[in-house]
ZASE-802977 format. One record per residue (C-alpha): residue number from 1; x, y, z. Coordinates in pm, 1 decimal, padded with zeros to 6 digits. Example, Ala and Ser with C-alpha at 12.3 -4.5 7.8 and 13.67 -1.06 7.14 Angstrom:
REM residues 2
+-----+----------+----------+----------+
:   i :        u :        v :        w :
+-----+----------+----------+----------+
:   1 :  01230.0 : -00450.0 :  00780.0 :
:   2 :  01367.0 : -00106.0 :  00714.0 :
+-----+----------+----------+----------+
REM end
This chain:
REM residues 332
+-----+----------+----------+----------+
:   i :        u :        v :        w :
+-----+----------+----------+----------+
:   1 :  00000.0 :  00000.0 :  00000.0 :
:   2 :  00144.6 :  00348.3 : -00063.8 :
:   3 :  00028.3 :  00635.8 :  00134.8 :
:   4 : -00116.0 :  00946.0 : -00023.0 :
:   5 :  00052.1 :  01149.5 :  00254.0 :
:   6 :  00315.9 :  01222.2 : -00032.2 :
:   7 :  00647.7 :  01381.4 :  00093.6 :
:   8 :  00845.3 :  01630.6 : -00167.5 :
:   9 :  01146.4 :  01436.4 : -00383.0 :
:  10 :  01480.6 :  01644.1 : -00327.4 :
:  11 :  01580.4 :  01366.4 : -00564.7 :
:  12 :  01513.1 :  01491.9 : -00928.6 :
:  13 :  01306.2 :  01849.4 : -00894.1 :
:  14 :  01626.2 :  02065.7 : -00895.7 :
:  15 :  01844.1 :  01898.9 : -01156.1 :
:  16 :  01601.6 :  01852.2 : -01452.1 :
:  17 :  01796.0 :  02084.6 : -01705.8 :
:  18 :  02127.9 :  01879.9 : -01585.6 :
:  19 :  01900.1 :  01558.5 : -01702.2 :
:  20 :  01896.8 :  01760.0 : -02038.7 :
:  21 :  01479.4 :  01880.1 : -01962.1 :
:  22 :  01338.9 :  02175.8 : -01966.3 :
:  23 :  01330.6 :  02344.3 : -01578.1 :
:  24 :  01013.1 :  02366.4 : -01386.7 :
:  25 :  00831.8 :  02670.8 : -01331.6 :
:  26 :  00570.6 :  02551.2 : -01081.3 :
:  27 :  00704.4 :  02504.1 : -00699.0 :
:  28 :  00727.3 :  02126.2 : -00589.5 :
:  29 :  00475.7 :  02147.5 : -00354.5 :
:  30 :  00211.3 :  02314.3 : -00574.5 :
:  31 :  00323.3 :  01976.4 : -00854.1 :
:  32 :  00298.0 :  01745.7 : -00542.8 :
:  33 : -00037.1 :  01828.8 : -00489.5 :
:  34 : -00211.9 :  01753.8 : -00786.4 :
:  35 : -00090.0 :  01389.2 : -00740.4 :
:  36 : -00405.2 :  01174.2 : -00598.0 :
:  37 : -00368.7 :  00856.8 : -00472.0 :
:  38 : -00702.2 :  00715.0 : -00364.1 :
:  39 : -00751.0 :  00475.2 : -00104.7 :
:  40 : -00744.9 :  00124.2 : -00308.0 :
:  41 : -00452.8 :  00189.3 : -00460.4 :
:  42 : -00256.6 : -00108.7 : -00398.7 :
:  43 :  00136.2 : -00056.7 : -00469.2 :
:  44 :  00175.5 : -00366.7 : -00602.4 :
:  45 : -00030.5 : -00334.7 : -00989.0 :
:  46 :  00137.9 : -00144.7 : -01253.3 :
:  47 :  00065.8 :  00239.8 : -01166.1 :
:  48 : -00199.1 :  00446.9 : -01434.0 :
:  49 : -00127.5 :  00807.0 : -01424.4 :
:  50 : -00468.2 :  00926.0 : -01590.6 :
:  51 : -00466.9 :  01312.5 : -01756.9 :
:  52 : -00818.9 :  01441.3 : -01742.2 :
:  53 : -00958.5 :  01674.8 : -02071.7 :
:  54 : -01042.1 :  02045.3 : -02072.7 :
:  55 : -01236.5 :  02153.4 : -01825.4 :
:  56 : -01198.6 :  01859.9 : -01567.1 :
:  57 : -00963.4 :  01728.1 : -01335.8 :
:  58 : -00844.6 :  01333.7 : -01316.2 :
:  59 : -01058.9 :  01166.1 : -01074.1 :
:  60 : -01429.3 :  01366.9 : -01201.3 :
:  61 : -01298.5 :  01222.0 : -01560.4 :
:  62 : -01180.8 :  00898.5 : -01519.6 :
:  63 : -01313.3 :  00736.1 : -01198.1 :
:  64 : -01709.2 :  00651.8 : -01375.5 :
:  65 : -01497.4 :  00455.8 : -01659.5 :
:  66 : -01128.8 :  00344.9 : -01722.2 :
:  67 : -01015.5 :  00409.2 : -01383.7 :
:  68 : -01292.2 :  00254.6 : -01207.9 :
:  69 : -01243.6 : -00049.9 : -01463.7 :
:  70 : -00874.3 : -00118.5 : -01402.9 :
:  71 : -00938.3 : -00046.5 : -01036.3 :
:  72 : -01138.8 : -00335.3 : -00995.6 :
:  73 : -00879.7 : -00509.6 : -01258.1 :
:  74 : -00543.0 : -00709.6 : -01183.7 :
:  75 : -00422.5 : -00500.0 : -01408.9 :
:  76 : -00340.5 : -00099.2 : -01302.9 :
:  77 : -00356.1 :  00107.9 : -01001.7 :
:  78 : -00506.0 :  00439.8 : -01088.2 :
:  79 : -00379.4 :  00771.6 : -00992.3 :
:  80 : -00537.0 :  01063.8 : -01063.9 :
:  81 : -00413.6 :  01423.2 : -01178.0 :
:  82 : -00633.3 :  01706.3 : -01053.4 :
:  83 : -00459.9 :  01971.7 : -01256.3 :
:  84 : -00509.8 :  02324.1 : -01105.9 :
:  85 : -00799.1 :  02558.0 : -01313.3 :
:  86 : -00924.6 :  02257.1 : -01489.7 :
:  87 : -00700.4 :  02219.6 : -01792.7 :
:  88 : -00774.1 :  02563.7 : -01862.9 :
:  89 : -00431.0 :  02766.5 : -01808.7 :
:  90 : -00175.7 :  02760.4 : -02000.3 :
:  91 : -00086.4 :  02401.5 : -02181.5 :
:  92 :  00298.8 :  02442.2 : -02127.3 :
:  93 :  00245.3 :  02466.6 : -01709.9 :
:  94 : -00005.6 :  02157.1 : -01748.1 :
:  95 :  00238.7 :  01945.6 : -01887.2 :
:  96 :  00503.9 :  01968.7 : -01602.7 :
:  97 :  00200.3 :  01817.3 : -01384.9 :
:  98 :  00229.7 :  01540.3 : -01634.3 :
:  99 :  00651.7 :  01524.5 : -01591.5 :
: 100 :  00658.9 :  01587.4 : -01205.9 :
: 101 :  00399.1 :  01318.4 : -01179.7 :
: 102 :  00589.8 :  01032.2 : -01386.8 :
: 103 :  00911.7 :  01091.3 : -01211.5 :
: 104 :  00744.5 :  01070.5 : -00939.2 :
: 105 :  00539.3 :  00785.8 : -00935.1 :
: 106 :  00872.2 :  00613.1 : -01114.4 :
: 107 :  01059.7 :  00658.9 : -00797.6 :
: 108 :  00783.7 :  00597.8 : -00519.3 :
: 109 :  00691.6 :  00226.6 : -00668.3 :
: 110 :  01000.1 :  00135.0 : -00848.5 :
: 111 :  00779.4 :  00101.1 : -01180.8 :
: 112 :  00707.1 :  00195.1 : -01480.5 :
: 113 :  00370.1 :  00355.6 : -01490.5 :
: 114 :  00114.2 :  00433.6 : -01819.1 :
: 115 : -00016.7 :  00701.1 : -01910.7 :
: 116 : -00393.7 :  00724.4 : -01996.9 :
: 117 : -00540.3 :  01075.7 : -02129.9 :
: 118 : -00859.0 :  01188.9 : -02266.4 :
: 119 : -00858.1 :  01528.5 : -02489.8 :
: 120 : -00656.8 :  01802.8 : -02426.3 :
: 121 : -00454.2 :  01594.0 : -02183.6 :
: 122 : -00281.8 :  01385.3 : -02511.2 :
: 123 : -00161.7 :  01690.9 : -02578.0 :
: 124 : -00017.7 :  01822.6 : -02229.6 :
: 125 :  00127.1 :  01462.4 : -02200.5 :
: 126 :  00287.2 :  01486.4 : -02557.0 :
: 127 :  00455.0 :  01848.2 : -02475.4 :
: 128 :  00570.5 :  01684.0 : -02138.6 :
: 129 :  00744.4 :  01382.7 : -02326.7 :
: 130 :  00869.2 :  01649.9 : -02580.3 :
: 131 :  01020.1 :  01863.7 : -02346.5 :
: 132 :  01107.4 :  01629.7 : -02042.5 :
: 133 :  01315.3 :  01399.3 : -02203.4 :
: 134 :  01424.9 :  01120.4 : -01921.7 :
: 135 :  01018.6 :  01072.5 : -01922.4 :
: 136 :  00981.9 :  00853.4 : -02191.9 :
: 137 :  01216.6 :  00614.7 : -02066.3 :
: 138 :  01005.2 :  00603.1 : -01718.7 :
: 139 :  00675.8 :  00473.1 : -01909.8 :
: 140 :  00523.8 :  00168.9 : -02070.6 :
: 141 :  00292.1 :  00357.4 : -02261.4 :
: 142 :  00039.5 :  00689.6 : -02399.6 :
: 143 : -00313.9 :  00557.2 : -02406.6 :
: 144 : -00497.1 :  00837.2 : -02545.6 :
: 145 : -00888.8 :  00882.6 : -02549.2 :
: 146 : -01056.4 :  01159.0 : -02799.8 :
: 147 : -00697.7 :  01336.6 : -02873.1 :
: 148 : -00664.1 :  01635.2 : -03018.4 :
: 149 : -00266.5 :  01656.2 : -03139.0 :
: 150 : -00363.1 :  01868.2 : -03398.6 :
: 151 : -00589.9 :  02080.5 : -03186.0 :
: 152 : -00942.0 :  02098.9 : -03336.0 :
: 153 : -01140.9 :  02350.2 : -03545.9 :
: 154 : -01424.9 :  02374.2 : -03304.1 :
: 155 : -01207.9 :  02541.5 : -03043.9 :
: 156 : -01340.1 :  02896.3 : -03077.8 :
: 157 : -01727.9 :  02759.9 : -03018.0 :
: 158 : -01615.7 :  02681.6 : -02672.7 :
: 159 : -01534.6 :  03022.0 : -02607.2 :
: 160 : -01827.8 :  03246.4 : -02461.3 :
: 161 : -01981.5 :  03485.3 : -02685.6 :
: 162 : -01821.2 :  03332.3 : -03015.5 :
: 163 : -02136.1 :  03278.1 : -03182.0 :
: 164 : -02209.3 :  03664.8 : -03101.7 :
: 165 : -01913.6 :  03764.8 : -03302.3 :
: 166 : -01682.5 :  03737.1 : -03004.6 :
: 167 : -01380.3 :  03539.4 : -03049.3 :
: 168 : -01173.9 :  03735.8 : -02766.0 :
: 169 : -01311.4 :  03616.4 : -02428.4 :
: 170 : -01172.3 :  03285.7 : -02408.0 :
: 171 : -00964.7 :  03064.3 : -02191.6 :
: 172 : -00520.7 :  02954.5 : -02276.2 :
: 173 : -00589.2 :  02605.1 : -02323.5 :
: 174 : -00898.1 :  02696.4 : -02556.5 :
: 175 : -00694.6 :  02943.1 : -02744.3 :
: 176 : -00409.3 :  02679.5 : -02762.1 :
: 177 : -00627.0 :  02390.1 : -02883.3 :
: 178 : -00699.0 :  02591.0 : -03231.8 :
: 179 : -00641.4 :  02380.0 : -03503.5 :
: 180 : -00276.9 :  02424.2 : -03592.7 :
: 181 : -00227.9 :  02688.8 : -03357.2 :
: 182 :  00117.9 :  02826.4 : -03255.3 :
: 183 :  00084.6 :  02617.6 : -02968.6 :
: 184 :  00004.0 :  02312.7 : -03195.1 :
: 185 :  00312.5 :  02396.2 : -03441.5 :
: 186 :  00553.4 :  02409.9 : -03205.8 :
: 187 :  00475.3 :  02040.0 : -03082.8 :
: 188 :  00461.2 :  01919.4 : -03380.7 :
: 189 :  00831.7 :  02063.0 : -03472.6 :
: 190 :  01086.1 :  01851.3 : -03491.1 :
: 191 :  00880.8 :  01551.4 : -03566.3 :
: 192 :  00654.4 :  01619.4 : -03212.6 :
: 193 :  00370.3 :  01484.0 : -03438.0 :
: 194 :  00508.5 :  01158.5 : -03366.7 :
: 195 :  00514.3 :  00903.4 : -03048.1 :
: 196 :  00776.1 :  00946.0 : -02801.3 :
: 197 :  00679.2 :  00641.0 : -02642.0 :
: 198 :  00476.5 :  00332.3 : -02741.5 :
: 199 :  00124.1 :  00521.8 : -02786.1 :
: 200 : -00229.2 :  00407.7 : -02858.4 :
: 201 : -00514.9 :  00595.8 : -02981.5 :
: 202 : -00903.4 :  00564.1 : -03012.4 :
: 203 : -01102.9 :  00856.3 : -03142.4 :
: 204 : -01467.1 :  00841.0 : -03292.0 :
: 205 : -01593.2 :  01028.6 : -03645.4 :
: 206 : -01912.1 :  01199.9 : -03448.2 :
: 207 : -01688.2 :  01367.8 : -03201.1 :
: 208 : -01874.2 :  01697.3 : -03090.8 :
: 209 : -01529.1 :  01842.3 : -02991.1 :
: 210 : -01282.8 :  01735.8 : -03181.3 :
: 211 : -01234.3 :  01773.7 : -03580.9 :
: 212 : -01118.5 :  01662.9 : -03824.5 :
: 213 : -01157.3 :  01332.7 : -03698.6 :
: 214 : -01177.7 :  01056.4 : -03967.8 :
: 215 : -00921.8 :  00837.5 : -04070.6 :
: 216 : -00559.0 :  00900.8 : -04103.4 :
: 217 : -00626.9 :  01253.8 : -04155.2 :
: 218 : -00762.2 :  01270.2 : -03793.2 :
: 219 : -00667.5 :  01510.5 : -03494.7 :
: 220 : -00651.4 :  01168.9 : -03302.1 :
: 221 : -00403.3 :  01013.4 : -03564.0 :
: 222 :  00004.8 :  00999.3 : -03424.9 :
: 223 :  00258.1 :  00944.5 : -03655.5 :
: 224 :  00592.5 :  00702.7 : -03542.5 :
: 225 :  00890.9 :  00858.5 : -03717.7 :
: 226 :  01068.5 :  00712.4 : -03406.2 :
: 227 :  00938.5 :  00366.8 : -03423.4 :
: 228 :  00852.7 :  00345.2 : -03059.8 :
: 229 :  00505.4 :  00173.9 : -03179.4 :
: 230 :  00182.0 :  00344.1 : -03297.6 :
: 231 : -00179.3 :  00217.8 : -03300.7 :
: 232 : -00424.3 :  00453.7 : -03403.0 :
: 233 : -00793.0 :  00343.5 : -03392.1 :
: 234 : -01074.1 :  00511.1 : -03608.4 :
: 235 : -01383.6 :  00354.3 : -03400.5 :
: 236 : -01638.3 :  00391.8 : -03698.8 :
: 237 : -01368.1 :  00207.3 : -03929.6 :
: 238 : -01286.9 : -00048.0 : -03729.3 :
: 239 : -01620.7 : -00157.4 : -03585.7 :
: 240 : -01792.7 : -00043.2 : -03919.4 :
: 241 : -02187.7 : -00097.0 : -03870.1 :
: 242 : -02119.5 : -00280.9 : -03522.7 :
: 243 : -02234.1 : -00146.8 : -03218.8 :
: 244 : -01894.2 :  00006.4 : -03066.1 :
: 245 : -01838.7 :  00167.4 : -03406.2 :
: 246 : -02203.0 :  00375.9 : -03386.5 :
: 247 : -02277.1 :  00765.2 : -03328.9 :
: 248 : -02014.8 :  00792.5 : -02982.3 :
: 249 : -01926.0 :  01137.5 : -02906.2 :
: 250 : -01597.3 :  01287.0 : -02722.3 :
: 251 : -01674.9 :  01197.1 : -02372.4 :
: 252 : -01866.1 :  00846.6 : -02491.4 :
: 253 : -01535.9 :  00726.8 : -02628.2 :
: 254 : -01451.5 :  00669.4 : -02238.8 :
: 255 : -01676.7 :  00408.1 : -02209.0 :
: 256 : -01644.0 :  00235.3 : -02553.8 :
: 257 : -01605.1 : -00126.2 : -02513.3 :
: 258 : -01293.7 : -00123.7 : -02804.6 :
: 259 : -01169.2 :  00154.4 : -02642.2 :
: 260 : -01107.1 : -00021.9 : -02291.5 :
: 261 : -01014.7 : -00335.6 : -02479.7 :
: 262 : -00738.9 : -00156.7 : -02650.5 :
: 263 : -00669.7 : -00015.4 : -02297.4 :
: 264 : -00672.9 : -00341.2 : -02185.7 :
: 265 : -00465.2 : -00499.6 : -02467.4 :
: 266 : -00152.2 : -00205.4 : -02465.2 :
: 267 : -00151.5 : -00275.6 : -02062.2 :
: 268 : -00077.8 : -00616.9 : -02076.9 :
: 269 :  00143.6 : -00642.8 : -02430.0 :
: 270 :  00488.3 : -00466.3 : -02503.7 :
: 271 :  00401.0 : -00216.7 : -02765.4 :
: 272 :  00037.7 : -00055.7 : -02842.1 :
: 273 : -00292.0 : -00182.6 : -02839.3 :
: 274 : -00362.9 : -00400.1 : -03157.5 :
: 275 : -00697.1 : -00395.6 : -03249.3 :
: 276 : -00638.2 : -00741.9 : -03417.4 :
: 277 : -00648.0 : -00845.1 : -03053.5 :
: 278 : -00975.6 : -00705.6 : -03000.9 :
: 279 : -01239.9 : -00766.4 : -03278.9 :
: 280 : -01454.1 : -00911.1 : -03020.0 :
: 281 : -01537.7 : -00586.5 : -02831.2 :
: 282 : -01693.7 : -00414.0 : -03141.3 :
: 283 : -02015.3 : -00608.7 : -03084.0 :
: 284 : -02096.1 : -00468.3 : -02763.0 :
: 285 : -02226.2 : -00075.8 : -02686.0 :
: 286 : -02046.9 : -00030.0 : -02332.4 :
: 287 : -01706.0 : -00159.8 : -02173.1 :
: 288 : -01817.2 : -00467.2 : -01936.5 :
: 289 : -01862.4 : -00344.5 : -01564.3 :
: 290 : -01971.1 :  00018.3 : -01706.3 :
: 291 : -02336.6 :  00102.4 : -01574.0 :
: 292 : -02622.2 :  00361.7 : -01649.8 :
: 293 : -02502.3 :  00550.0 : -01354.6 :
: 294 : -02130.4 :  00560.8 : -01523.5 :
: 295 : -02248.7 :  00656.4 : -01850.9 :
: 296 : -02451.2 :  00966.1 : -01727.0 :
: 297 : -02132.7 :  01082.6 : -01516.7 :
: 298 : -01911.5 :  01001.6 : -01804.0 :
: 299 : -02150.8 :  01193.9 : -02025.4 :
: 300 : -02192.1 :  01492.1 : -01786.1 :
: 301 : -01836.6 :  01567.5 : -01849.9 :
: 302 : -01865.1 :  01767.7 : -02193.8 :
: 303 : -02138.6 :  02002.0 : -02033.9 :
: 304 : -01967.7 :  02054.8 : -01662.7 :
: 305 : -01630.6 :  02180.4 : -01873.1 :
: 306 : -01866.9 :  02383.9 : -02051.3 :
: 307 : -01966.6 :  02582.8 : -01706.1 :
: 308 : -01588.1 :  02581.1 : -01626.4 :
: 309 : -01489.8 :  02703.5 : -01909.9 :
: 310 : -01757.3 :  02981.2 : -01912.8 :
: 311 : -01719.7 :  03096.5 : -01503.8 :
: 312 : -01326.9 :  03063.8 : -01570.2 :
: 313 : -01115.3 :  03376.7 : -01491.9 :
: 314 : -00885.2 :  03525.4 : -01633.3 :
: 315 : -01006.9 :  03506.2 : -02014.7 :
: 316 : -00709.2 :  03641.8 : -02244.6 :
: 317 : -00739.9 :  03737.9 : -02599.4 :
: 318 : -00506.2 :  03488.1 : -02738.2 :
: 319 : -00289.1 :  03198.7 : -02693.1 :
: 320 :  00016.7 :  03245.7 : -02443.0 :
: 321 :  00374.2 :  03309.3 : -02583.3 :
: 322 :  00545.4 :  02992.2 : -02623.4 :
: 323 :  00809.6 :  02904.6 : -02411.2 :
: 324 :  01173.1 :  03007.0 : -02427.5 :
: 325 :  01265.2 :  02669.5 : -02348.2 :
: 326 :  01095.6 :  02521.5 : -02664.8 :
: 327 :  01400.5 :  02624.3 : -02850.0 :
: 328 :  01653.6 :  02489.7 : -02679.9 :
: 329 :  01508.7 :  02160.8 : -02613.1 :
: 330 :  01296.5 :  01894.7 : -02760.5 :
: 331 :  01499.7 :  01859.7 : -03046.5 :
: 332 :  01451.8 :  01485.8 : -03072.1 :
+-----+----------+----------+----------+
REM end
């Protein structure tokens, strides 16, 4: 059992530019405390880092689906991010959430952990591998639900007032999340459109939040110039007129029964998920063990980030200056 009374590591905080990654800007403590260890968590399972979406925070997004699956699994110990502001500031102070964490985790259970992200958090957990290098070396794997590495085109309809003309009240990570935005570019520089680490990904055509999202072409869809191992699932093409390949929106992805397999499948094989593994899943409409009562807090995600995104404070009139760190690392 490992305590969530979670004491600071001297070990690896200070030195991360002498490990050749970009420094922190966020104090440890303020990085410590967005690490949540719930009560079942066992120590002795493979740890699941999970990276909650726009709007949310780990436990709100995970715990009705994946996390409450592999909790009651053999298979992964969940622990949850609860980023501060939602996943609403700025992307590039999200993502050394997603660092601290791994390094951490690494060192507390002498493991390996995965990483499992829905939305925007494929993205903070990309710029974190990008930009902390010794990560990728401390994971099995980037599981990523409804990702939007290219950002999406629908950004600007999150943002309050848009359809009134006003596209200048909105929030960072909004902002940052426009399709090919400056934010976007600079990830996907120097080949940061491909994995860093052996990376799966399931993303659905009817996705309310996220397009494009079809095919190869797809916001969802990672390259692997590095040949780390890619899988890239296009539910409607894969389970094409089967149940789990039907009208499943970005939160619904969550509790897609090929979506957990392939959870399932990249957790307990080196490499990605293989979908060739997991044909059988497409007849069913929900991941086994997921109830009505899951499915209406899994779908009451995409309207709660609404509110948060709305009631959110500061708004800023467009996306935050990249860092000057970006050029200077990530170059591989």
């Amino acid at each position: 059992m490992v305590s969530n009374n979670k004491a600071a590591s001297p070990n690896f905080y200070k030195i991360q530019t002498l490990l050749g990654n970009a420094p922190f800007s966020v104090p440890e403590s303020q990085l410590l405390q967005a690490i949540y260890i719930p009560p079942e968590f066992t120590g002795q399972k493979q740890p699941i880092i999970f990276v909650p979406g726009t709007g949310t925070i780990g436990s709100t997004n995970f715990q009705p689906n994946i996390g409450k699956l592999l909790s009651q699994s053999t298979i992964g110990d969940p622990v949850y991010l609860q980023i501060p502001n939602n996943l609403l500031g700025d992307i590039q102070t999200s993502a050394e959430y997603v660092s601290y964490a791994i390094q951490y985790i690494n060192q507390l259970t002498s493991k390996k952990p995965a990483v499992i992200t829905w939305s925007q958090g494929s993205l903070v957990s990309q710029w974190a591998f990008k930009y902390w290098k010794t990560t990728r070396a401390m994971v099995t794997d980037l599981i990523s639900i409804s990702p939007d590495f290219d950002g999406t085109i629908l950004a600007l309809l999150l943002c309050p007032g848009f359809a009134s003309g006003n596209a200048f009240a909105c929030t960072e990570a909004v902002f940052q999340q426009v399709y090919n935005s400056n934010f976007i570019t600079t990830l996907k520089s120097n080949n940061g459109d491909s994995a860093y680490v052996p990376t799966t990904t399931v993303y659905t055509a009817t996705d309310e939040i996220v397009q494009p999202q079809i095919g190869n072409s797809a916001s969802g869809f990672i390259s692997d110039a590095r040949g780390v191992g890619t899988s890239n699932t296009f539910l409607q093409g894969a389970c094409l007129a089967l149940p789990a390949g039907t009208l499943y929106g970005h939160a619904g992805v969550l509790i897609n029964p090929t979506a957990y397999a392939l959870v399932v499948d990249a957790l307990t094989h080196d490499g990605p998920g293989d979908f060739n593994r997991v044909t059988a899943s497409c007849v069913d409409v929900v991941a086994p063990g997921i109830g009505i009562g899951d499915v209406l807090a899994t779908e009451a995600l995409i309207p709660e980030a609404a509110l948060n995104i709305l009631s959110y404070l500061p708004k800023v009139a467009a996306e935050p200056a990249i860092r000057a760190y970006a050029g200077v690392y990530g170059q591989s």
